[in-house]
N, CA and C atoms as a LAMMPS dump frame, in Angstrom:
ITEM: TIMESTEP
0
ITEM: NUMBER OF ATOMS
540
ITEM: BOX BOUNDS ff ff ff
-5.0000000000000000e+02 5.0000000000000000e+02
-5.0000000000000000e+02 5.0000000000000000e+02
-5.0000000000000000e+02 5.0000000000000000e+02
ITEM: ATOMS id mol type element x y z
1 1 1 N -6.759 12.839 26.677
2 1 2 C -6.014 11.622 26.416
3 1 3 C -5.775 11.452 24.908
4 2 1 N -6.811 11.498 23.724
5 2 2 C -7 11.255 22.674
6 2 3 C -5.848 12.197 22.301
7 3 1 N -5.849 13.98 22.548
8 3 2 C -4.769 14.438 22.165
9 3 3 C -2.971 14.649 22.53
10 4 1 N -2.865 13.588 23.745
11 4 2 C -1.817 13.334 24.28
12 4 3 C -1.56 12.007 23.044
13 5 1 N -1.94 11.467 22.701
14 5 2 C -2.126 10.256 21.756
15 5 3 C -1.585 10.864 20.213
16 6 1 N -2.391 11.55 19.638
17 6 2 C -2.052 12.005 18.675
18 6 3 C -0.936 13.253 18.112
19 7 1 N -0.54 13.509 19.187
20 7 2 C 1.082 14.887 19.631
21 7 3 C 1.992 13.709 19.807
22 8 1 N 1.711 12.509 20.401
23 8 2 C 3.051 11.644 20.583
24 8 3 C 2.876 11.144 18.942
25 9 1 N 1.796 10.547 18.383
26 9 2 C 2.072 9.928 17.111
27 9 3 C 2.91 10.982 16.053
28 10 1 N 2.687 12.275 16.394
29 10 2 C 3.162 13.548 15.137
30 10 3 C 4.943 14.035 15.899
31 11 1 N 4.827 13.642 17.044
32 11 2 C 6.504 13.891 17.5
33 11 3 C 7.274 12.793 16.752
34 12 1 N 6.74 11.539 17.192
35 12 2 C 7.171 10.322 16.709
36 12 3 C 8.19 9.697 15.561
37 13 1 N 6.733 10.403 14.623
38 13 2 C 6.628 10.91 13.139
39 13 3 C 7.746 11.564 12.726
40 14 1 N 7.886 12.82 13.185
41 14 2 C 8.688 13.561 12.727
42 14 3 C 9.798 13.566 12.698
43 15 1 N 10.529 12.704 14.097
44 15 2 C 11.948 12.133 14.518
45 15 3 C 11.945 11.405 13.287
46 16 1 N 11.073 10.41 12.674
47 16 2 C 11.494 9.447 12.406
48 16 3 C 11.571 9.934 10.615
49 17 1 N 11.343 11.144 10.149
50 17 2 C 10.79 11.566 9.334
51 17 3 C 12.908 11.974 8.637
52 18 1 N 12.609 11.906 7.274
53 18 2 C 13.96 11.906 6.709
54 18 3 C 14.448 13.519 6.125
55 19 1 N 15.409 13.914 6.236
56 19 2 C 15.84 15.078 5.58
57 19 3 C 15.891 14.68 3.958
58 20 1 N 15.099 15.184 2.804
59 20 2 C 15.473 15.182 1.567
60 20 3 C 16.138 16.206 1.24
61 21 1 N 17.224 14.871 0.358
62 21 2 C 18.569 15.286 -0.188
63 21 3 C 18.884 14.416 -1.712
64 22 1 N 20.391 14.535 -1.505
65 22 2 C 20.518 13.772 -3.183
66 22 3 C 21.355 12.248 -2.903
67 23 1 N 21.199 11.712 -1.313
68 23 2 C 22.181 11.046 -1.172
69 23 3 C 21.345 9.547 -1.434
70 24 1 N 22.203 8.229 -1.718
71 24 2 C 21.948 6.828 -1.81
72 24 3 C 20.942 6.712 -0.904
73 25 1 N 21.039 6.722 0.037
74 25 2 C 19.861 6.525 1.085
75 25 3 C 18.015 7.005 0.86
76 26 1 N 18.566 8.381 0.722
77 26 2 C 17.619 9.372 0.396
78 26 3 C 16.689 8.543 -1.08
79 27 1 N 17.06 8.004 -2.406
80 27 2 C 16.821 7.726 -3.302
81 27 3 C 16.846 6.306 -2.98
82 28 1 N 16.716 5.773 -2.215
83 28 2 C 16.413 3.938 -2.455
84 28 3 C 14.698 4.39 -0.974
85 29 1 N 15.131 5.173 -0.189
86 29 2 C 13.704 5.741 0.585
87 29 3 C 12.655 5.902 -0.004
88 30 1 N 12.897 6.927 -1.19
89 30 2 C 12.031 7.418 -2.192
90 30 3 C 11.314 6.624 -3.22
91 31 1 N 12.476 5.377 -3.665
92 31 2 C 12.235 4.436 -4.812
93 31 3 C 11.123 3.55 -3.998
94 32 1 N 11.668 3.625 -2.63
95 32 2 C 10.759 2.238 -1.619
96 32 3 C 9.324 2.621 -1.652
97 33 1 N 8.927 4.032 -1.465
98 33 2 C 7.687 4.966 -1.156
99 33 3 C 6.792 4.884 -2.925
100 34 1 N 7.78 4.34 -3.834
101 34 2 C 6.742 4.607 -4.929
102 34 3 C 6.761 2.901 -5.75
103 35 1 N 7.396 2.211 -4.607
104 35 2 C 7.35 0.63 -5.392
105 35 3 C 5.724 0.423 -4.798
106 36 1 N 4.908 0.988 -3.862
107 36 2 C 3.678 0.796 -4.081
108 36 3 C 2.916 1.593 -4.535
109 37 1 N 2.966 2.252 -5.627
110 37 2 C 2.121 3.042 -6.069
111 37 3 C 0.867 2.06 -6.72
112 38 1 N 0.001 2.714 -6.606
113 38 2 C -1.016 1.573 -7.434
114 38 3 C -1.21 1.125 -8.821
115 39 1 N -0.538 2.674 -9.287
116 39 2 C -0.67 2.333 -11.097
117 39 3 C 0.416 1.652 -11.295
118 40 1 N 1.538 1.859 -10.602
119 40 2 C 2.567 1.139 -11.07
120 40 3 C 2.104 -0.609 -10.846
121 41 1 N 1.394 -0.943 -9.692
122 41 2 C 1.185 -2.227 -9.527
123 41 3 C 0.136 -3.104 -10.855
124 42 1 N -0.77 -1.684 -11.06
125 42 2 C -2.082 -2.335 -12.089
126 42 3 C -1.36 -1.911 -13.359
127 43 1 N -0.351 -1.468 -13.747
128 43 2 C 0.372 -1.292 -14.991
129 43 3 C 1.208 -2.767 -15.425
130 44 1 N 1.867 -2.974 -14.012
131 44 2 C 2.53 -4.362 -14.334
132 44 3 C 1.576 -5.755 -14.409
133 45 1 N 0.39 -5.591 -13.261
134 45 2 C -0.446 -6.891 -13.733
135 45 3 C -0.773 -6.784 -14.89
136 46 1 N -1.533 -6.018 -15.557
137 46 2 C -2.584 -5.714 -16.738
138 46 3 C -1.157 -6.416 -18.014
139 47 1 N -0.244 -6.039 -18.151
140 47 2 C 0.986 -6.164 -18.667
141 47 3 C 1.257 -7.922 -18.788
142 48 1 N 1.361 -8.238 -17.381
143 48 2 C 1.346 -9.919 -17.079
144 48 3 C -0.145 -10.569 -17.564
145 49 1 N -1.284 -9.867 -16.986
146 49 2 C -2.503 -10.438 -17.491
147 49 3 C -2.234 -10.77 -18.993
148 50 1 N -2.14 -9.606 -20.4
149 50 2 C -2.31 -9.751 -21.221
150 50 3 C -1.237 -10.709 -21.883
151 51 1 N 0.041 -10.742 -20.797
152 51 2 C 1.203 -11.861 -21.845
153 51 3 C 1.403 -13.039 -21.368
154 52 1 N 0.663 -13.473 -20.234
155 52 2 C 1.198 -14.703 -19.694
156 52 3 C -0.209 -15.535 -19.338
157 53 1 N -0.951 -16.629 -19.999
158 53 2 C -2.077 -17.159 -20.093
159 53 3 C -1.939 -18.137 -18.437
160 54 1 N -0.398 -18.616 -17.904
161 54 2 C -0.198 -18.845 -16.996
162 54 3 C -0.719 -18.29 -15.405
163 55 1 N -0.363 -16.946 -15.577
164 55 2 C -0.171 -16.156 -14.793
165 55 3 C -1.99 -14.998 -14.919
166 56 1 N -2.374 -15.36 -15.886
167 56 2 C -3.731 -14.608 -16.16
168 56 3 C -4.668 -14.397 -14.869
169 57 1 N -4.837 -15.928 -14.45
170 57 2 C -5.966 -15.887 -12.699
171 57 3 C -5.435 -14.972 -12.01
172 58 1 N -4.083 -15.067 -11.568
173 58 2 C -3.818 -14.478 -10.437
174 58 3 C -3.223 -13.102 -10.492
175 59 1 N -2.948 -12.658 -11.554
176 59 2 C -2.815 -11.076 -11.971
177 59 3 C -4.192 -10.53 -11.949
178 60 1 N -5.3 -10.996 -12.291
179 60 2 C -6.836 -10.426 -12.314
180 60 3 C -7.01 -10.657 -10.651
181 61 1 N -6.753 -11.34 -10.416
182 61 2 C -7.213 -11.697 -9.029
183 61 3 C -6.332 -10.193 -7.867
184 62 1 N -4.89 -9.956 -8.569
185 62 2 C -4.378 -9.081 -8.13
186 62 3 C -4.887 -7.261 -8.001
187 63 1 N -5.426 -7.411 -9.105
188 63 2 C -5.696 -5.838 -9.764
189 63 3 C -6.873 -5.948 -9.354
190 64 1 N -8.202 -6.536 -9.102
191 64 2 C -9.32 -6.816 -8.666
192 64 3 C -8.981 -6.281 -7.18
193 65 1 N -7.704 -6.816 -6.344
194 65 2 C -8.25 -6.73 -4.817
195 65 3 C -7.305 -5.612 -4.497
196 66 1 N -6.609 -4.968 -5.808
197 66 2 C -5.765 -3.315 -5.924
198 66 3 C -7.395 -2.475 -5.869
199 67 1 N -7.967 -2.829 -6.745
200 67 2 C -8.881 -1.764 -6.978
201 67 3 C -9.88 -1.633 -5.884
202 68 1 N -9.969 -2.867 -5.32
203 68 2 C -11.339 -3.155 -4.112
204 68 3 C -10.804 -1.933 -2.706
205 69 1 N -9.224 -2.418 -2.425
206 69 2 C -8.795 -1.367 -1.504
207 69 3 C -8.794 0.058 -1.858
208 70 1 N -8.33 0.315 -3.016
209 70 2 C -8.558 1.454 -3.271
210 70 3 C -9.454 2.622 -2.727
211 71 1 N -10.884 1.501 -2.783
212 71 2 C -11.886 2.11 -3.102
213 71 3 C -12.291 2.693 -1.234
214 72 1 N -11.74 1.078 -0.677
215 72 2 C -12.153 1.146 0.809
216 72 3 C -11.205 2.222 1.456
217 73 1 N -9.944 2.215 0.712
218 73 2 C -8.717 3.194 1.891
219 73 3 C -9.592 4.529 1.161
220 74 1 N -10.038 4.879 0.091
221 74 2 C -10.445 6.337 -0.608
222 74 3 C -11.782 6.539 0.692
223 75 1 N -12.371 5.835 0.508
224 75 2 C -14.171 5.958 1.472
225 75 3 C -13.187 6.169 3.006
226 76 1 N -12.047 5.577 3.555
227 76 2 C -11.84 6.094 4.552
228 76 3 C -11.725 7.408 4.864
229 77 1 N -10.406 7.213 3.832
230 77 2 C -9.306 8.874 3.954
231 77 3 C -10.516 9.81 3.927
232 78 1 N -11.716 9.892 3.038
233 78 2 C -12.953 10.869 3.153
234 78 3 C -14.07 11.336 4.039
235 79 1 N -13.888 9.847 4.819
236 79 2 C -14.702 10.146 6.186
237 79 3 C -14.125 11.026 7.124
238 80 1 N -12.86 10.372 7.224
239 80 2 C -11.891 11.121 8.428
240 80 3 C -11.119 12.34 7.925
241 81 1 N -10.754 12.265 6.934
242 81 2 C -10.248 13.34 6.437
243 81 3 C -8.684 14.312 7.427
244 82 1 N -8.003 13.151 7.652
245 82 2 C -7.123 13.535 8.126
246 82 3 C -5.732 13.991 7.5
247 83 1 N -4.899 15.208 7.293
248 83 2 C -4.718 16.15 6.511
249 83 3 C -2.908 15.589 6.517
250 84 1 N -2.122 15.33 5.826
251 84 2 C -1.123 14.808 5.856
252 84 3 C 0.088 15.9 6.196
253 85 1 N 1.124 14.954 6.906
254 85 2 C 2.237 16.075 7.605
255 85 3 C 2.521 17.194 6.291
256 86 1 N 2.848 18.368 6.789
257 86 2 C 3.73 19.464 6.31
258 86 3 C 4.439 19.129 5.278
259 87 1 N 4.737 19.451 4.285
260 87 2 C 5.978 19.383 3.79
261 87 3 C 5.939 19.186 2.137
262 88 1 N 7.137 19.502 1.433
263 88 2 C 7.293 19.385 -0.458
264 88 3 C 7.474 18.548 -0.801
265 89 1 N 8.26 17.41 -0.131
266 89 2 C 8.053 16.033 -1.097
267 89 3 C 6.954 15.201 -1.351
268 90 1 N 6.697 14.61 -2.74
269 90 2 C 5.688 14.189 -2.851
270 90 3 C 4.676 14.968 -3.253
271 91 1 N 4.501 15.775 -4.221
272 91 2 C 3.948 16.898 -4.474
273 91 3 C 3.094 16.096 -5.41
274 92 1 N 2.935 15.141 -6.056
275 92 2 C 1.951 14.391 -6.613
276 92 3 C 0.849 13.937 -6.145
277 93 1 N 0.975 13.286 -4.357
278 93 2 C 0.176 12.641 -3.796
279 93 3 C -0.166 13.804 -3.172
280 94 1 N 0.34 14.846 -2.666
281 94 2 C -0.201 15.656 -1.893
282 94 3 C -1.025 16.773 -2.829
283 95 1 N -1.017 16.385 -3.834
284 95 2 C -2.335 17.494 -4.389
285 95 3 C -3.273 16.498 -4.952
286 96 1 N -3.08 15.529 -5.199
287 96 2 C -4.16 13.922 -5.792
288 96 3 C -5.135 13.665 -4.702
289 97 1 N -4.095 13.531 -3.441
290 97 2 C -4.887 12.722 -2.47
291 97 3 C -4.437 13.768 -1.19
292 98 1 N -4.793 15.066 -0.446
293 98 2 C -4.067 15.372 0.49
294 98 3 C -4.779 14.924 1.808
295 99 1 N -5.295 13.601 1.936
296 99 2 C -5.727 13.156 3.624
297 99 3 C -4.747 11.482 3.658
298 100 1 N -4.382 11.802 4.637
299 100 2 C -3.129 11.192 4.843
300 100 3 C -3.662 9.658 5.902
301 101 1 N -4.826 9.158 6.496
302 101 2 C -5.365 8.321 6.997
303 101 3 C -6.343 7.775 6.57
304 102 1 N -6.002 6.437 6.278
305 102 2 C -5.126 5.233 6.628
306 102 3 C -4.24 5.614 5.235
307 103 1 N -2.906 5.011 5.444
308 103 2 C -1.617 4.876 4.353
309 103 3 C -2.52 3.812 3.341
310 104 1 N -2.388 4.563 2.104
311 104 2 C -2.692 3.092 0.765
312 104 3 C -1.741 2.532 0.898
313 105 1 N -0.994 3.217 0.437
314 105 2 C 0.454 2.495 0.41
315 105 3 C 0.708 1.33 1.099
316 106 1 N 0.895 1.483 2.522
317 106 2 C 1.035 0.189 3.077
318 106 3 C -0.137 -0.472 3.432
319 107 1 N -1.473 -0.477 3.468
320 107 2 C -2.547 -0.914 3.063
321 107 3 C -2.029 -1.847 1.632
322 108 1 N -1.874 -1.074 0.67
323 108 2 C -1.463 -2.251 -0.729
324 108 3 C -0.25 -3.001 -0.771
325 109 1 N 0.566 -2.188 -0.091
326 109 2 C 2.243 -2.933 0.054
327 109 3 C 1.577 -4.337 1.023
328 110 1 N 0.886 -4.694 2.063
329 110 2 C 0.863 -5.411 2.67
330 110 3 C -0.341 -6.506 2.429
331 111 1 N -1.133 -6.263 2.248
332 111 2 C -2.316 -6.639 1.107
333 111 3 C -1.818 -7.588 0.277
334 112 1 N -0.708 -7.087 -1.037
335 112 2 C -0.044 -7.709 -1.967
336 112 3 C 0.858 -8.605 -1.161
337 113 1 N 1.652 -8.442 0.004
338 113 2 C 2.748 -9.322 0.342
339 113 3 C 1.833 -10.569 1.489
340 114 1 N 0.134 -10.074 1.404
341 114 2 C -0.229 -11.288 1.843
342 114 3 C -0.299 -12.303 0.696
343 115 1 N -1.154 -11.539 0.012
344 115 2 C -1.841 -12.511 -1.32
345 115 3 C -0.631 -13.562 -1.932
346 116 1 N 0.41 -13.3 -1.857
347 116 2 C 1.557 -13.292 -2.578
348 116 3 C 2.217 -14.556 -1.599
349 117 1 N 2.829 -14.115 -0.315
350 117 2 C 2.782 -14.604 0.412
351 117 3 C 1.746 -16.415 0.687
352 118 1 N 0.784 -16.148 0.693
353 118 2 C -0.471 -16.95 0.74
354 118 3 C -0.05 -17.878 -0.495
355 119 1 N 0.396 -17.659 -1.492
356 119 2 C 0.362 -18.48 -3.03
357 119 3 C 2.094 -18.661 -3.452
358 120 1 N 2.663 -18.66 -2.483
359 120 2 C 4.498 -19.088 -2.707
360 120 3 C 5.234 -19.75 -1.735
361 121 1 N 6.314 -19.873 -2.691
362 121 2 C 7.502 -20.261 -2.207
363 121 3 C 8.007 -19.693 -0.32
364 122 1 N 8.201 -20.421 0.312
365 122 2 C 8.541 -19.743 1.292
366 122 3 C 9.815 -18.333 1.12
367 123 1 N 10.668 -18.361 0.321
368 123 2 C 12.116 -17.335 0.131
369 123 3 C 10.861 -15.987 -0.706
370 124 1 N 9.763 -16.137 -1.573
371 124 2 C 9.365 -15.144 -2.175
372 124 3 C 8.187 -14.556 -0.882
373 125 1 N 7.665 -15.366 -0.302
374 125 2 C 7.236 -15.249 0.948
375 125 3 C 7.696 -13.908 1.63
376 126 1 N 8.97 -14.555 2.076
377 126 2 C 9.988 -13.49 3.088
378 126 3 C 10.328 -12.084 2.331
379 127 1 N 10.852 -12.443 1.051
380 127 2 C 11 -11.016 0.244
381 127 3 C 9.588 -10.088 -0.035
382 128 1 N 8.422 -10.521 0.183
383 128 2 C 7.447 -9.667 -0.056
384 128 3 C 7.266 -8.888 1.172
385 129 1 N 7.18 -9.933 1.943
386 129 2 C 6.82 -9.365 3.736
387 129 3 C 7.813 -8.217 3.852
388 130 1 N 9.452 -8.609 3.596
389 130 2 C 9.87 -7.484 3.562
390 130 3 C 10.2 -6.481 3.098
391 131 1 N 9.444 -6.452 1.706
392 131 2 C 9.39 -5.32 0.917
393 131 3 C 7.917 -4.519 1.121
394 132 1 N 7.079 -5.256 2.27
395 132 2 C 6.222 -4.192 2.308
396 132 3 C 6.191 -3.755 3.802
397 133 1 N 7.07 -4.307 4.498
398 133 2 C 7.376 -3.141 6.011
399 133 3 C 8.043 -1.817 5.532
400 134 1 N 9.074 -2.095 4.213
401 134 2 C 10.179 -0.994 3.97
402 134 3 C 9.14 -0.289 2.97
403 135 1 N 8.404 -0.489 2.479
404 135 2 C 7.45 0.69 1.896
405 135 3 C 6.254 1.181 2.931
406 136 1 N 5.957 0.605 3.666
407 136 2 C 5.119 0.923 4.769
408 136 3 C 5.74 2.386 6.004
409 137 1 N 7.21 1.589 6.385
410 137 2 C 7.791 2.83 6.893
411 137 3 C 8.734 3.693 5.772
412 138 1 N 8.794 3.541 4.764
413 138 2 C 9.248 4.476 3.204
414 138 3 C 8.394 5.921 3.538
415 139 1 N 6.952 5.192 3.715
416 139 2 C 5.815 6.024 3.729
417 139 3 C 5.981 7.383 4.937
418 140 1 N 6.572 7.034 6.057
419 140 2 C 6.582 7.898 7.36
420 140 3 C 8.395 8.888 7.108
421 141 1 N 9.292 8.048 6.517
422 141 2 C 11.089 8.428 6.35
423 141 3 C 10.63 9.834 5.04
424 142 1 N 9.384 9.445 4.196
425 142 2 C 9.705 10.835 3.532
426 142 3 C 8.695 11.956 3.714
427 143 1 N 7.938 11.891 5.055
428 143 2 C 6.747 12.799 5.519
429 143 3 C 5.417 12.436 4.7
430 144 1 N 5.373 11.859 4.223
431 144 2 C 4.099 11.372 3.752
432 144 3 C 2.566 10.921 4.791
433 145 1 N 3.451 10.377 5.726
434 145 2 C 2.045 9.888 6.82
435 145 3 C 2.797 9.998 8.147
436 146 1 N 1.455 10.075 8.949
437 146 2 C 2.243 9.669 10.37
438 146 3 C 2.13 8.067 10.191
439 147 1 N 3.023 7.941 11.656
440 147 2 C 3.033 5.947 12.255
441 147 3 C 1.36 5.635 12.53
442 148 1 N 0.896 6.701 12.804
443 148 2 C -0.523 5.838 13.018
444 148 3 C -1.671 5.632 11.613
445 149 1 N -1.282 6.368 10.912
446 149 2 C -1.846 6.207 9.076
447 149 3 C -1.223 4.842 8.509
448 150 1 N -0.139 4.626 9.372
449 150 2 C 0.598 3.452 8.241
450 150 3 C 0.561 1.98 9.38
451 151 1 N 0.583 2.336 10.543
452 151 2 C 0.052 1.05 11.078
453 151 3 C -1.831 0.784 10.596
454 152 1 N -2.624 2.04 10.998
455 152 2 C -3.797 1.529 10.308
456 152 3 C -3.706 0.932 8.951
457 153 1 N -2.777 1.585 7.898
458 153 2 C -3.27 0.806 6.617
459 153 3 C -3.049 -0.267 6.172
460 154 1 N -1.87 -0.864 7.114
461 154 2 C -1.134 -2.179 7.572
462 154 3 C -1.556 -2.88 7.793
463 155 1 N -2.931 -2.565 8.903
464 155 2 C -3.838 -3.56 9.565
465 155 3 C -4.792 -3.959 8.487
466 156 1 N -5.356 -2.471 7.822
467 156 2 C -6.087 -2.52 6.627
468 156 3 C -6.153 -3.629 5.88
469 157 1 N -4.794 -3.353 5.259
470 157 2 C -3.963 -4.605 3.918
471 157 3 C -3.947 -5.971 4.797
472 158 1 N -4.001 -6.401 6.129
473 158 2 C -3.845 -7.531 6.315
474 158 3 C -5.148 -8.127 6.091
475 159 1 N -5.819 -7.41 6.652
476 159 2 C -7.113 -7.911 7.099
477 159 3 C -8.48 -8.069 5.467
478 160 1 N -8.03 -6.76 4.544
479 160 2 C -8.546 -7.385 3.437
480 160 3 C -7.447 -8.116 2.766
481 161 1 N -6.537 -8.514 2.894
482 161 2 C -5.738 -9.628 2.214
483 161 3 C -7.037 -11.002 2.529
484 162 1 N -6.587 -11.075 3.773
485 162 2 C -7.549 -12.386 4.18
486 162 3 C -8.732 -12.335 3.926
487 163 1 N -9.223 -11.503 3.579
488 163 2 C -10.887 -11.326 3.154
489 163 3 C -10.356 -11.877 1.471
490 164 1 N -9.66 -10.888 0.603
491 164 2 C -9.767 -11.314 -0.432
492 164 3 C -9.261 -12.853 -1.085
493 165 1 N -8.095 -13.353 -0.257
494 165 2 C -7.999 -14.649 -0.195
495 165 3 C -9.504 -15.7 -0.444
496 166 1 N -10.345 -14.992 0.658
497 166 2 C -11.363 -16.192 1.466
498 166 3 C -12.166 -16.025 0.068
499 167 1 N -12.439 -14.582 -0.782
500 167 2 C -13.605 -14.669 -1.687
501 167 3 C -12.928 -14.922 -2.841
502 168 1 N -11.786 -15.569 -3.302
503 168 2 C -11.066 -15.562 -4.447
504 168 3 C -11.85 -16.623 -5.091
505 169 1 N -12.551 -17.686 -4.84
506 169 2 C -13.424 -18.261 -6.235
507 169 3 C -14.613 -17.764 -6.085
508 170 1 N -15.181 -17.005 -5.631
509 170 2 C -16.401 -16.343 -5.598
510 170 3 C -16.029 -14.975 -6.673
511 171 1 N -15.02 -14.328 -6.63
512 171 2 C -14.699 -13.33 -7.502
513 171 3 C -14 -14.104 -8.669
514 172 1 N -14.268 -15.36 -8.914
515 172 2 C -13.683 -16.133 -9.889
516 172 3 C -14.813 -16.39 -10.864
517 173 1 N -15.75 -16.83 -9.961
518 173 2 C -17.482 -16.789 -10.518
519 173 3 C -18.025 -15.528 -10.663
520 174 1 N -18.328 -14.37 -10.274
521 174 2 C -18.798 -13.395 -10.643
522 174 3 C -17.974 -12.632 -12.169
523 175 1 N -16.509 -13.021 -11.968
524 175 2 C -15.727 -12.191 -13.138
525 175 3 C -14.639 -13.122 -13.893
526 176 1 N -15.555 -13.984 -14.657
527 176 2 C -14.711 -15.292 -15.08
528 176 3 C -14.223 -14.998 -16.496
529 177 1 N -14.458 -13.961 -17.14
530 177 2 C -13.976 -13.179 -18.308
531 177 3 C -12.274 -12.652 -18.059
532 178 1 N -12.285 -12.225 -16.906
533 178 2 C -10.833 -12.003 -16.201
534 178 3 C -10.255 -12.768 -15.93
535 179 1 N -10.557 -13.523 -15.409
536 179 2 C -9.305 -14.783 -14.459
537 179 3 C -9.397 -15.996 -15.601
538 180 1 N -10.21 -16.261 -16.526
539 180 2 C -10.089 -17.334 -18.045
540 180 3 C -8.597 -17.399 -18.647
């Protein structure tokens, strides 16, 4: 059963998986797959932390619960050690990181569009949510993961979203040098 399960998730996958090329499509796929990269995310808080005394709590509060997943999707991908689809694109992540379960990516894409979500406007709300389904499946259109790496990391990012929500003045008190 388990491997009737996991041949449908890698057929799935692969239908759904994109031909790289040089076309518009191809390059807004690609741009979608690296709007969650993590450094790019802790490059722009650290950036906001240091220029905006406004915005200081909740950029620390951001990069704090970047780094916390990190740590939890890394301790996964190492237990399970599940080996990511075939293929040349992405030749960065696939020699950095080559176990492909649970997706960071959408683990952090969704994570961030809770936290975010949780602390706005309803219209910035909607634009996060849906900028982290389209990096979530970004993740599967350029062979990077199967559907079942990126629904787990989905679930991942929701579920420590709401964790990190619940401990946000407790990580306010332990690291009040940051969020000041």
């Amino acid at each position: 059963m388990m491997q009737k399960l996991i041949q449908w998730d890698v057929n799935l996958s692969n239908r759904m998986r994109m031909e790289v090329d040089e076309s518009f499509r191809w390059k807004l796929v690609a741009f979608l797959a690296h709007s969650g990269d993590s450094w790019f995310w802790l490059l722009g808080l650290g950036i906001l932390w240091l220029v905006s005394k406004a915005w200081r709590g909740f950029s620390a509060f951001l990069m704090v619960d970047i780094l916390l997943l990190a740590a939890l999707v890394m301790s996964i991908k190492f237990l399970v050690r599940r080996s990511r689809p075939p293929g040349e694109w992405g030749s960065i992540y696939r020699n950095t990181d080559p176990h492909s379960f649970p997706s960071g990516h959408a683990a952090r894409a969704v994570m961030i569009a809770s936290v975010v979500a949780a602390n706005a406007p309803f219209w910035v709300a909607a634009c996060v949510i849906i900028w982290a389904a389209l990096v979530s499946l970004s993740r599967i259109f350029t062979g990077m993961h199967y559907l079942s790496d990126v629904l787990a990391g989905m679930t991942l990012g929701l579920l420590s979203g709401g964790v990190f929500l619940s401990a946000r003045e407790w990580m306010q008190t332990i690291l009040p040098f940051l969020f000041g």
